[in-house]
N, C-alpha and C positions, 0 to 999 in steps of 0.2 A: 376102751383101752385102759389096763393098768397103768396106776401114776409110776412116772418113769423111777426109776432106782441109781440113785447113786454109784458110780465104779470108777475106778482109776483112769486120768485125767479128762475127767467128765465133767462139765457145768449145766447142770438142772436153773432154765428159765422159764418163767412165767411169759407166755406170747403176749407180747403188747400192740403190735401191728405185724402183719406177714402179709407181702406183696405178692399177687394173682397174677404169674405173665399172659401174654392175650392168647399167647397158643398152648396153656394148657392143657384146652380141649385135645388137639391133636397129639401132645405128648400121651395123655394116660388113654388115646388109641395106639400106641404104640410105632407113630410116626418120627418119633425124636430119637428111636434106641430103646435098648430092653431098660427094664425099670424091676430090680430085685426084688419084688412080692413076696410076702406084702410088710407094706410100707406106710409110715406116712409122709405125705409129699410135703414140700414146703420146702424154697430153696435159698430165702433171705427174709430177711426181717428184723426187727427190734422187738429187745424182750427184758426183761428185770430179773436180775440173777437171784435165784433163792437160796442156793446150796451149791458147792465145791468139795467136789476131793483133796484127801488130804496134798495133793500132789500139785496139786492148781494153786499159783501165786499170782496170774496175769490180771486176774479179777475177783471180786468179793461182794458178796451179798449184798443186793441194794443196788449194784451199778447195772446201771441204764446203760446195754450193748447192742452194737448190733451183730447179728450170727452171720456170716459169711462163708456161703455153703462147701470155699474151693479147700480141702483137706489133701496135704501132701506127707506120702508117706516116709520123708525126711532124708533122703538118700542126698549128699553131698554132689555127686558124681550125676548126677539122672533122675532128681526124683520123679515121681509118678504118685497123679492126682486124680482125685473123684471128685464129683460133685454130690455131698451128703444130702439125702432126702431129694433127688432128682436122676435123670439119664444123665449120663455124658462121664468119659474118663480122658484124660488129658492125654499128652504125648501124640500118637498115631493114632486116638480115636477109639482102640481097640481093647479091650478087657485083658487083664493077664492073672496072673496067680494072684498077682501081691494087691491088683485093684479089686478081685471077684474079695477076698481077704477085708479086704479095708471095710468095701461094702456089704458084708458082713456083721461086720463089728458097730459100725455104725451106720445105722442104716435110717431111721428114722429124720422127717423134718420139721417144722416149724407151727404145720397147716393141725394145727391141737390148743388146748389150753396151755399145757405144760410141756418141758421137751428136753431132752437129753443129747448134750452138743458136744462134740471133743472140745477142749482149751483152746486150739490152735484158731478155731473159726470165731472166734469169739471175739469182738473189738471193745473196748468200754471205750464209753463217747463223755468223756467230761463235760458234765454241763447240762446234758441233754435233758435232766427233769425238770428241767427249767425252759425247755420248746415246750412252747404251748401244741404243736401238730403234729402227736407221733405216727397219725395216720401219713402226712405227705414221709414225714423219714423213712419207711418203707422202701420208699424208692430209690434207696442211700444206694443197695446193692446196684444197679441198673448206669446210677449217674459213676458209681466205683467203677464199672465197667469200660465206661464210656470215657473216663480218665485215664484210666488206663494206656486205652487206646489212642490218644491225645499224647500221651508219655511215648510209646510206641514209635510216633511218626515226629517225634522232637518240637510236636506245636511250641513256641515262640510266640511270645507277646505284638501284635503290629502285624501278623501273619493273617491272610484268607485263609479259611477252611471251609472244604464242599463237605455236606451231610448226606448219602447217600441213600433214601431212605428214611429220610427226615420225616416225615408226618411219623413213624410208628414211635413206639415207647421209649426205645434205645438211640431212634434216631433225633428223641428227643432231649432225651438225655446228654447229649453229645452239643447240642447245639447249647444246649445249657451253660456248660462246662468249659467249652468254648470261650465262650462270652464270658464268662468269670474269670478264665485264662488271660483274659486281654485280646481276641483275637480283634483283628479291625475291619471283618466280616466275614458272617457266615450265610453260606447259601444253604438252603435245604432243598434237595430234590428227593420231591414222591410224586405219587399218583393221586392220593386225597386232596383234591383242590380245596374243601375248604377247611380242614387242618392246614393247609398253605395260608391260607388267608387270615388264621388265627395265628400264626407264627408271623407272620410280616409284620403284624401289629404289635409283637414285642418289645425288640428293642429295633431303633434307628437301623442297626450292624447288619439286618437281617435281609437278606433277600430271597427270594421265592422262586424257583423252575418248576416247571411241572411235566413230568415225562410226557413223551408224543410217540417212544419206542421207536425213533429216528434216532441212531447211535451218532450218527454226526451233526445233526442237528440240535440232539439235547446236550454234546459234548462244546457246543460253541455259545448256546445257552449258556452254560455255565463258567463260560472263562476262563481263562489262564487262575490258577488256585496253588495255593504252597501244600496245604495237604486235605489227604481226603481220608476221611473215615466213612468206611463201606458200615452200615449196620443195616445192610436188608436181611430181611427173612426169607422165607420160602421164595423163589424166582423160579421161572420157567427155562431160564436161558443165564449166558454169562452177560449180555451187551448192560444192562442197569449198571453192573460194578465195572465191564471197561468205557462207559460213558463216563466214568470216573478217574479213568486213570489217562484217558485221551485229553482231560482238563491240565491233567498235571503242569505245572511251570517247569521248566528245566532245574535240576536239583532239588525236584519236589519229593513227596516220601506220600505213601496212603498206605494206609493200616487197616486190616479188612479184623472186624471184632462180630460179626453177626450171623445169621443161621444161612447162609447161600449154602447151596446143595451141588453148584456146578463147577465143572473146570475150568481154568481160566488160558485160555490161548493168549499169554504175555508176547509181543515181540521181541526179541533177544535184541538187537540193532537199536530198536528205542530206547531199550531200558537201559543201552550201554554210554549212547550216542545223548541222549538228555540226561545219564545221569541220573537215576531213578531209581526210588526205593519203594518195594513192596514188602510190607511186614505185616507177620499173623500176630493177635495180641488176644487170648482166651481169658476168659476173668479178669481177678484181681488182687491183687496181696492185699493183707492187711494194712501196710503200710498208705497204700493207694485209699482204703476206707478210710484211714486218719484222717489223711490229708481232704480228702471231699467233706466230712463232720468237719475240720477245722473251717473251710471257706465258709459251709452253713452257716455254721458259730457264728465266724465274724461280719453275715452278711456280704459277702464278695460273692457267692450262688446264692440268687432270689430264689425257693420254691414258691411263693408265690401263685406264679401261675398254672401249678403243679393242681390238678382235681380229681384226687380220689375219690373213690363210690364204695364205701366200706358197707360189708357183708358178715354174717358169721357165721356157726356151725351148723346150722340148720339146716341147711338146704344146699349141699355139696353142688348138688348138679346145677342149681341157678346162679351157682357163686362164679361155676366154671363158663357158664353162659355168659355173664356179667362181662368178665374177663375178656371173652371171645372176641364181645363189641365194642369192648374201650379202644379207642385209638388218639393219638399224639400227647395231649398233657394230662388226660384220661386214663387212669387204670386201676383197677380192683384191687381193694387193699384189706385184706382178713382181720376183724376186731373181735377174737374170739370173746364167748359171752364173760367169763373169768375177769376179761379184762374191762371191762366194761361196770365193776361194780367198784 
């Protein structure tokens, strides 16, 4: 690849860490949506600003950012977003002028030495040369997600929250976040018993189910809970995300943030008669990555237990294998070679 070129509000950074989701493999088979080709992928990460147009005041050479892949094309009234350097467009899912446009323009992501970002995706993280682990902050993007969706469902300090999906990356993230939130316990339910087994031993707050795919039985498992965050991936069926919403307390809310592919048969009577809130919550604003770097900062989110497996440009397809097989505080984290000297 030619080094990227400078152009109007464009930020040229140097990759310091770029995060590997575990279903990349099945994205660049074209399982997640079209993907504008060609490209370079990469869809979060931190990186060190070399150069700004003249147009760009949000950041400046030397600052430690991190790139946040969700780009909105500014409309007051409706914007509409893409995700820079990955599949997916916001709103109804569906490509339109103004996104096929966006993703045009910029199209390129992270998964490089060097890389060319609009302004808009770009966070500067005060402080941050001074984390010793820019490999765990990779994972900024995933935990910004998972806040997000925490924001979403009005988590509260002293509140249960169910993880629905907990062993995967996202559902780790979430339980994270949680717990830095003040929740006063979080369950995690998956299917990986012993990513369960490494989550229980975190903190005290933590409790463990393990699906049995008995939707009443994993839904009494789990308890009465103030909110749920759905972050499953790929599913066969809807019953994993309504064994989630069967736990709800009366006045409870669940925020579904994760890849579920199916429809969800809601009771109308339930949701009117308990009082019940179901809300979608897709990425992140910048504002939401502030706020996740600020907890880091201040130690109120341990990464910690966070275990990256960094890889780098050599070897594309064993990075995306890597990737495949990480699961729960596991995941592949890009140390392109540039950055490494």
């Amino acid at each position: 690849m030619p080094e990227p070129a400078p152009r109007g509000g464009g930020v040229i950074v140097s990759v310091l860490a770029a995060y590997l989701p575990a279903y990349t493999e099945a994205l660049s088979q074209g399982a997640r949506g079209a993907i504008p080709t060609p490209l370079v992928l990469g869809a979060g990460g931190i990186g060190r600003v070399e150069s700004v147009a003249d147009d760009v005041f949000n950041v400046a050479p030397g600052d430690i950012v991190m790139i946040n892949p969700l780009l909105s094309s500014g409309e007051t009234d409706g914007p509409q977003e893409i995700l820079v350097g990955w599949t997916g467009v916001g709103g109804r899912g569906r490509a339109t002028a103004t996104t096929t446009a966006m993703r045009a323009v910029w199209r390129d992501g992270l998964w490089a030495e060097r890389a060319l970002c609009p302004k808009e995706t770009v966070v500067r993280l005060a402080g941050a040369e001074e984390y010793a682990r820019l490999d765990r902050l990779a994972f900024l993007g995933w935990l910004a997600i998972a806040t997000e969706g925490l924001n979403s469902a009005g988590q509260r300090p002293g509140q249960t929250v169910a993880v629905i999906g907990g062993t995967g990356q996202l559902g780790v993230a979430t339980l994270l976040t949680a717990l830095a939130r003040g929740a006063a316990g979080v369950v995690a339910v998956g299917r990986n018993t012993a990513v369960l087994d490494r989550l229980a031993g975190m903190d005290p707050r933590v409790r463990t189910v393990a699906f049995t795919g008995d939707r009443a039985r994993d839904a009494a498992a789990l308890g009465e809970v103030d909110v749920v965050i759905d972050a499953l991936g790929s599913v066969p069926g809807p019953d994993p995300t309504l064994t989630g919403f069967d736990a709800l307390r009366p006045g409870g809310t669940m925020a579904l943030i994760g890849g579920v592919r199916q429809d969800l048969p809601l009771p109308y009577g339930e949701i009117m008669r308990r009082r019940l809130t179901v809300r979608g919550s897709w990425m992140s604003p910048p504002e939401t990555v502030l706020d996740v770097w600020r907890m880091v900062a201040a130690g109120t989110l341990n990464l910690d237990v966070l275990e990256p497996c960094t890889v780098g440009l050599d070897d594309p397809a064993g990075a995306i294998k890597l990737a495949a097989g990480a699961s729960g505080p596991e995941f592949a984290v890009l140390i392109p070679d540039a950055a490494m000297r």
